[in-house]
Backbone bond lengths (Angstrom), bond angles and torsions (degrees), N, CA, C in turn:
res aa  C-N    CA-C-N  psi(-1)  N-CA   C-N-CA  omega(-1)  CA-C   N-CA-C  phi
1 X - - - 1.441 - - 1.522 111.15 -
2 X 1.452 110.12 31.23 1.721 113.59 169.87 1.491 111.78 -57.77
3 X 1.153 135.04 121.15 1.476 128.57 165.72 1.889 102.28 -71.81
4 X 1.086 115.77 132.20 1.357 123.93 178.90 1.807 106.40 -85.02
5 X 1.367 114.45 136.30 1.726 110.39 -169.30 1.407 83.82 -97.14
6 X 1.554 108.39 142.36 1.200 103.27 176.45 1.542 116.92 -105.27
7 X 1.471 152.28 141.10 1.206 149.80 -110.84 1.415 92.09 -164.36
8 X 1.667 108.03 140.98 1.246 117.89 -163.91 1.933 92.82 -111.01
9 X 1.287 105.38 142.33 1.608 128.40 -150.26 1.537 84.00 -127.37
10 X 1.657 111.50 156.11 1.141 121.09 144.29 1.632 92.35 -95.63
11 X 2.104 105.99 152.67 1.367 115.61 -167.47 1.503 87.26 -102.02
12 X 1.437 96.18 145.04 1.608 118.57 163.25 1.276 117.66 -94.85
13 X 1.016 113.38 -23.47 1.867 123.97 -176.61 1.359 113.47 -80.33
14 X 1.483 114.87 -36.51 1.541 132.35 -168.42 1.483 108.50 -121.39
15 X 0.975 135.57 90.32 1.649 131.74 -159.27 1.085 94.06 -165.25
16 X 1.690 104.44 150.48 1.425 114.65 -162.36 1.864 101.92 -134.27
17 X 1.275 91.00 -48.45 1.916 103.60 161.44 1.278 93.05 -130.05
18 X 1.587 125.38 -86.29 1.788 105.09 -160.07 1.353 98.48 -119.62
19 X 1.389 131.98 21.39 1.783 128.98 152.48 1.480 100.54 78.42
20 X 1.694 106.17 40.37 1.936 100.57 164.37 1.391 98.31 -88.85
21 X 1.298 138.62 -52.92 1.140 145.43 -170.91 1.052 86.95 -49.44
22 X 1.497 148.18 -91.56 1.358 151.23 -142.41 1.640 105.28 -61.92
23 X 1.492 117.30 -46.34 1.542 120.72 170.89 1.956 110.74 -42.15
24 X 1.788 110.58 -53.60 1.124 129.70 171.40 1.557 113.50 -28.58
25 X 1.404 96.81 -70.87 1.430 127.38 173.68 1.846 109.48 -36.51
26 X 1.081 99.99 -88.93 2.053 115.12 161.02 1.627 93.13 -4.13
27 X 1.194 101.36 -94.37 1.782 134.31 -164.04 1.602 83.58 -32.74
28 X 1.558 119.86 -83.89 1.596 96.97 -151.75 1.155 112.28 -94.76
29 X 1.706 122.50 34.61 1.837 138.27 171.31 1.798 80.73 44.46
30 X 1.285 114.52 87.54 1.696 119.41 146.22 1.631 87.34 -144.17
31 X 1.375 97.07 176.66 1.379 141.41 171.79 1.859 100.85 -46.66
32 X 1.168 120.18 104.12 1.606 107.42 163.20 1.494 123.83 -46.80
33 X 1.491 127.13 -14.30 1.398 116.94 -167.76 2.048 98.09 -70.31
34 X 1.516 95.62 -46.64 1.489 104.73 -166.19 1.963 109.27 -41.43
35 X 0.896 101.63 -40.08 1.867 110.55 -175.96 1.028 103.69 -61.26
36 X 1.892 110.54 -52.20 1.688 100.63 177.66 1.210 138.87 -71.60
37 X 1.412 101.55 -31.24 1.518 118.15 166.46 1.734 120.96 -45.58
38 X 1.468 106.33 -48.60 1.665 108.06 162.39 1.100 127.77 -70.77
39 X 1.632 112.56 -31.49 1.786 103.02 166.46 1.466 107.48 -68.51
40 X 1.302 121.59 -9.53 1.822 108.60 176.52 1.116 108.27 -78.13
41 X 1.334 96.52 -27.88 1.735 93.26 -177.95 1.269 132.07 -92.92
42 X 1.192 101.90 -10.32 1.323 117.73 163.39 1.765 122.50 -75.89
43 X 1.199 91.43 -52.93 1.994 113.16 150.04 1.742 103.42 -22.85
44 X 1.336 127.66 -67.99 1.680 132.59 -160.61 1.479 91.13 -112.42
45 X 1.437 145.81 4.22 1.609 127.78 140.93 1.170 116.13 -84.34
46 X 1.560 131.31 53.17 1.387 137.83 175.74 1.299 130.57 115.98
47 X 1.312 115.35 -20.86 1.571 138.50 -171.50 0.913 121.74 90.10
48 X 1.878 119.03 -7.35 1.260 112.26 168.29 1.478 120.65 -34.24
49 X 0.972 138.83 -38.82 2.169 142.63 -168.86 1.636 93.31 -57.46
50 X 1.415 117.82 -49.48 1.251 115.35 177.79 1.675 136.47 -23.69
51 X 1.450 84.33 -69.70 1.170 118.36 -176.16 1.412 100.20 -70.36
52 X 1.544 124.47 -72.16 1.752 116.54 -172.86 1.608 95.67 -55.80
53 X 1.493 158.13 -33.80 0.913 138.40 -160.99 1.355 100.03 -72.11
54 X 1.263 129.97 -50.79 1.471 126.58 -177.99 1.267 123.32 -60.48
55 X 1.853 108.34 -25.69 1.306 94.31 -178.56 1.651 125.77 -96.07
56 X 1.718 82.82 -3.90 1.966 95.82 168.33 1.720 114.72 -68.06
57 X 1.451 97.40 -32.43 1.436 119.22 -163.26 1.526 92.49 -62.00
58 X 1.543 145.12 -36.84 1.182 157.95 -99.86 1.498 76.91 -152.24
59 X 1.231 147.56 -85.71 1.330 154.22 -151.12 1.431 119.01 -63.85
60 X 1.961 112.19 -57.48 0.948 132.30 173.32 1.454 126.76 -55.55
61 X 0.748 154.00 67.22 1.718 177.44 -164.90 2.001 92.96 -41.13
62 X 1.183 123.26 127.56 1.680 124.32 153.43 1.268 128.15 -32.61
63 X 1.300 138.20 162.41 1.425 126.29 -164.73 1.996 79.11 -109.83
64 X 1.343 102.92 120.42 1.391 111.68 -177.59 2.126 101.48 -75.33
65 X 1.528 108.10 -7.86 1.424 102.14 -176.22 1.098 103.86 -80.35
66 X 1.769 130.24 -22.28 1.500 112.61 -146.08 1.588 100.45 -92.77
């Protein structure tokens, strides 16, 4: 009766440049477009998307299952 923690992956299956959006996606079971759609928009509200995309890209570790 271990509850398994569940752990956020960059996706290998669903990847567009390095699969945070798609990892995003995985983690809270939605639609991958929705993740990307806010990093675009986040991208042209200042460039902040830029920057957190690279630094998720950097943090977020591969899903060693896929």
């Amino acid at each position: 009766m271990t509850k398994q923690i569940k752990r956020l992956y960059r996706s290998q299956k669903d990847k567009v440049i390095a699969g945070v959006c798609g990892g995003i996606a995985e983690y809270f079971n939605i639609d991958p477009v929705i993740p990307r759609l806010i990093a675009v928009l986040l991208i042209f509200a200042g460039g902040f998307g830029i920057l957190a995309y690279i630094i998720a890209w950097i943090i977020i570790p591969q899903n060693p299952n896929q």
